[in-house]
C-alpha positions as CSV (number, residue, x, y, z in Angstrom):
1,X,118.4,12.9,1.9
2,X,120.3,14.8,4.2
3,X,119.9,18.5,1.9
4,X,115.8,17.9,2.0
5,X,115.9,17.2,5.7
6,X,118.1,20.3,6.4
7,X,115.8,22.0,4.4
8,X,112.4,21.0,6.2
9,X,114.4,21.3,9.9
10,X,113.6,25.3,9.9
11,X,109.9,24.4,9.2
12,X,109.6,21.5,12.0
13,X,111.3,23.9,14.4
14,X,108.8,26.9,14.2
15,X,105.8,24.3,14.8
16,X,107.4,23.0,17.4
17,X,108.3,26.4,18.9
18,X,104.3,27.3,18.3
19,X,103.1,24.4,19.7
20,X,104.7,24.8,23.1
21,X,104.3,28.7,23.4
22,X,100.7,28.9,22.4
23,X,98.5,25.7,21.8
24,X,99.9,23.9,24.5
25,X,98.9,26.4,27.2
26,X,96.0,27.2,25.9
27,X,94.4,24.2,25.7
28,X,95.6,23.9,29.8
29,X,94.1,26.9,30.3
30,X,90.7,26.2,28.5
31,X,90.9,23.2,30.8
32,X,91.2,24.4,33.9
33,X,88.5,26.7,33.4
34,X,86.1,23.5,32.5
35,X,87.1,22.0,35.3
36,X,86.5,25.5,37.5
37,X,83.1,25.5,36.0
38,X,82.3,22.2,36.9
39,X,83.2,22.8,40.2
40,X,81.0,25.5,41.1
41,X,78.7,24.6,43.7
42,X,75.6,26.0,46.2
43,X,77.7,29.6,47.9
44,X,80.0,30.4,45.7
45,X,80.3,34.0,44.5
46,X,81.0,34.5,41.2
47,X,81.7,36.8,38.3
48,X,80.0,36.3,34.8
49,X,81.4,37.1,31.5
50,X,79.0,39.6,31.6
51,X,80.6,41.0,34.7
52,X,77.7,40.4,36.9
53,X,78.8,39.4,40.3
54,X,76.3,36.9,42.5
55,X,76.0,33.8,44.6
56,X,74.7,30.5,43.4
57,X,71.2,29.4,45.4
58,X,70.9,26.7,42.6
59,X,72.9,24.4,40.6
60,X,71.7,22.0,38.1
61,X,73.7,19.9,34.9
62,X,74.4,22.9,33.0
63,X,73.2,26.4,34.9
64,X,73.3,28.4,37.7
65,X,70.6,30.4,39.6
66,X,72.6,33.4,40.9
67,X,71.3,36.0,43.7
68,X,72.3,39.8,42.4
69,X,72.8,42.7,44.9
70,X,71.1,43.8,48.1
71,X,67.9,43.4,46.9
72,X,68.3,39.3,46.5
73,X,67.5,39.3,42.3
74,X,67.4,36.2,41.2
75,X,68.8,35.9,37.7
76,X,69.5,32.0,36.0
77,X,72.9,31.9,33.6
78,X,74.4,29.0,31.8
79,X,77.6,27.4,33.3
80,X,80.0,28.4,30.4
81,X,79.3,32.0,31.0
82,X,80.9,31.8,34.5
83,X,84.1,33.8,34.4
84,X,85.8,33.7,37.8
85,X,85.0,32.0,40.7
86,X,86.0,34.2,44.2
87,X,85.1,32.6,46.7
88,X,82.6,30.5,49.0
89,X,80.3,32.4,50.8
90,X,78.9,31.0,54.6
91,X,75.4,33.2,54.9
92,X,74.4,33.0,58.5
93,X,70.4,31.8,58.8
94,X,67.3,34.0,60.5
């Protein structure tokens, strides 16, 4: 009983050692960019995977209208595709 655990142990040991060095904070990360996502709201800038930069004029369930560049383009992206979020942005009205 004893020789067959010994010889598993090395085998339980590596998954254990994988487990906490590279699923475990993945899936946190993968979370915390969820809950970032979700969070967006009206004013934020952000960055797209894409690697468009904008600020959200509209939010709704599951995308984003976004306002590009000086010229005020209006472009709509899905939530997922939301890489970074920068900062909130406090436009001053006319």
């Amino acid at each position: 009983m004893l020789e067959q655990f010994s010889t598993f142990l090395p085998f339980i040991l590596i998954i254990a050692v994988f487990y906490f060095l590279m699923i475990r904070p993945e899936n946190k990360r993968k979370k915390q960019l969820t809950q970032m996502r979700n969070e967006v709201s009206v004013g934020d800038r952000i960055i797209t995977i894409g690697g468009v930069i904008g600020i959200v004029v509209s939010a709704k369930e599951d995308s984003l209208v976004i306002e590009t560049g000086a010229d005020r383009v209006r472009v709509e992206i899905m939530r997922w595709a939301i890489s970074t979020k920068t900062a909130q942005v406090v436009e001053e009205q006319k």
